[in-house]
C-alpha positions as CSV (number, residue, x, y, z in Angstrom):
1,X,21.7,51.0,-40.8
2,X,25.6,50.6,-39.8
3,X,27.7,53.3,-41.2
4,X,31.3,51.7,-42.3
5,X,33.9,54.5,-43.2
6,X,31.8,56.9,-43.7
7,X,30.0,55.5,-46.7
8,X,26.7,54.5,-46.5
9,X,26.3,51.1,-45.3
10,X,23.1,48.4,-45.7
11,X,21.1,46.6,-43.1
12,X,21.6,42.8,-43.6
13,X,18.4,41.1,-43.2
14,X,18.4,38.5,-40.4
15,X,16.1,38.0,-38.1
16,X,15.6,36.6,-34.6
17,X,13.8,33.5,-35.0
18,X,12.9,33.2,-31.6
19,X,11.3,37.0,-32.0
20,X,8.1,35.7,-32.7
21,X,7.3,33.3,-30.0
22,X,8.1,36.2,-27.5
23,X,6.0,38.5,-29.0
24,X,3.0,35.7,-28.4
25,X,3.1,36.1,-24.5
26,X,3.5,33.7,-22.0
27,X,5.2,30.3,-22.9
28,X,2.8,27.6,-22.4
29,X,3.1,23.8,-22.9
30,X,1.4,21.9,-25.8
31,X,-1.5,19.7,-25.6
32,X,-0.3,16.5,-24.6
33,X,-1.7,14.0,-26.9
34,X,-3.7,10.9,-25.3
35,X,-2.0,8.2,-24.5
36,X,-2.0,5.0,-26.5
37,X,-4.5,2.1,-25.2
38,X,-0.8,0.0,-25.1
39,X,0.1,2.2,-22.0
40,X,-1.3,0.0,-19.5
41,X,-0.2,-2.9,-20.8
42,X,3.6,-1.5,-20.0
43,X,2.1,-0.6,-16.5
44,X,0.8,-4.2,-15.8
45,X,4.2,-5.6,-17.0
46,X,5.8,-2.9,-14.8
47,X,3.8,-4.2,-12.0
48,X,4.6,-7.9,-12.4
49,X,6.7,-10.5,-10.7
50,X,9.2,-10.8,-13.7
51,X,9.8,-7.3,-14.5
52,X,10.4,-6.8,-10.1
53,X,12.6,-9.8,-10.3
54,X,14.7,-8.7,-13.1
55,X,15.2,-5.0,-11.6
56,X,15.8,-7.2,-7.7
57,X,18.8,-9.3,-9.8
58,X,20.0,-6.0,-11.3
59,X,19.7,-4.1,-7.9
60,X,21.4,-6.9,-5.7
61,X,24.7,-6.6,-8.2
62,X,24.9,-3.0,-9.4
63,X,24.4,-1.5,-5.5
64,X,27.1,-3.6,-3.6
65,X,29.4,-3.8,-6.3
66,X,29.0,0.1,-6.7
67,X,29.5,0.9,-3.3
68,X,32.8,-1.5,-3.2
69,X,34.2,-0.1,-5.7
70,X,33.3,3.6,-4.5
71,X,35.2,2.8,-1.1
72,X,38.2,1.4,-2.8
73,X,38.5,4.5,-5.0
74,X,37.5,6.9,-2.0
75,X,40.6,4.7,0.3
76,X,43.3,5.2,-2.5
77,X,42.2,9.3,-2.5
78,X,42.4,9.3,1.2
79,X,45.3,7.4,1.7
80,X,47.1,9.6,-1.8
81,X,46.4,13.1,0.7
82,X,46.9,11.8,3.6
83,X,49.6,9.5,3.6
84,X,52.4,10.5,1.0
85,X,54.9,8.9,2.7
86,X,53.5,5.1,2.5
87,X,52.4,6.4,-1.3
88,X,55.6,7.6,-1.9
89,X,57.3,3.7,-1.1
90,X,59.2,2.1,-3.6
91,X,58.0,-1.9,-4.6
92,X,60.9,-2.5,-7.4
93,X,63.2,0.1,-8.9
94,X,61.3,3.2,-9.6
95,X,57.6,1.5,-9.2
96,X,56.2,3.0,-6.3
97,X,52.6,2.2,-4.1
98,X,50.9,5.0,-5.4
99,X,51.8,3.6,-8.9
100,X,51.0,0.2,-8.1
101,X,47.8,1.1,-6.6
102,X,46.8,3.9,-9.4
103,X,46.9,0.7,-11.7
104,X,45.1,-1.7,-9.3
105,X,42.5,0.9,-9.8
106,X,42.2,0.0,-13.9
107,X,42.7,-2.9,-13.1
108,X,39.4,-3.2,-10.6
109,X,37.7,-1.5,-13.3
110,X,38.0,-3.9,-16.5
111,X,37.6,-6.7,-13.2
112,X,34.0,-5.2,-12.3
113,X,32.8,-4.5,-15.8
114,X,33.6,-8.0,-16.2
115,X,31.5,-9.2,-13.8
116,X,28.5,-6.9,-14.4
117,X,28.5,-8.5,-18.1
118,X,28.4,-12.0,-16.7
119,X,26.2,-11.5,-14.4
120,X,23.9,-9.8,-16.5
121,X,24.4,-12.0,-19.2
122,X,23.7,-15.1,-16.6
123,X,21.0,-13.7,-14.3
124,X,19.1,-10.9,-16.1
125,X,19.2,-11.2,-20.1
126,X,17.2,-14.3,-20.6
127,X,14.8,-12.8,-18.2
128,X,14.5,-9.7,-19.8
129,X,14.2,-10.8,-23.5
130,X,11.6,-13.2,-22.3
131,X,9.6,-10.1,-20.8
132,X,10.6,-8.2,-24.1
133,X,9.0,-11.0,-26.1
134,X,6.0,-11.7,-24.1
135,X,5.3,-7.1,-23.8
136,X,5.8,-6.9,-27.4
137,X,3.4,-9.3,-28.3
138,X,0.8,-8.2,-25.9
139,X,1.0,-4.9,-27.1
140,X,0.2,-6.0,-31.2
């Protein structure tokens, strides 16, 4: 009971609803239900030539463009800390490298999320929804 001002004060009646699964012991893990006869269809689609070849076109663009784009961010932090006086150079009036380069690096960005949507719309969509199509019906 909480006393307030010396009158006598009431217990509100909330209670911990995570009380009772402490007071059941150890935490354990429910039965896992069994898995769908459809499961190894996924698994023999997963383990086909299409479905590698899609993930190979995806993997060939998304790594080296990743890693380009990684080392051109990485060289304008580097070159930010370490060279302030080259950063610090004016192009035109009051525009200045760092400036120039701080919006090369938007500029990059809209550019490769550009290309990942054309190249994923030319070499990987058609592909997929094929393998989409062709899983879904094997599965009904």
């Amino acid at each position: 009971m909480d006393v307030h001002d010396g009158a006598q004060g009431t217990r509100l009646g909330v209670e911990d609803p995570w009380a009772a699964a402490l007071d059941a012991g150890p935490w354990q893990e429910p039965p896992r239900p069994e898995p769908p006869e459809r499961t190894g269809v996924y698994q023999e689609v997963q383990a086909g030539e299409e479905f590698r070849e899609v993930r190979r076109r995806y993997r060939r663009f998304a790594f080296p463009a990743s890693a380009a784009f990684f080392v051109w961010y990485l060289a304008y932090l580097l070159t930010a800390t370490m060279a302030p006086g080259l950063m610090a150079r004016r192009v035109d009036g009051a525009v200045n490298v760092a400036m120039v380069a701080g919006l090369a690096q938007f500029g990059t960005t809209f550019l490769l999320t550009w290309a990942y949507a054309r190249h994923a719309r030319l070499r990987r969509d058609r592909a997929a929804l094929e393998l989409r199509w062709d899983t879904q019906e094997r599965v009904r």
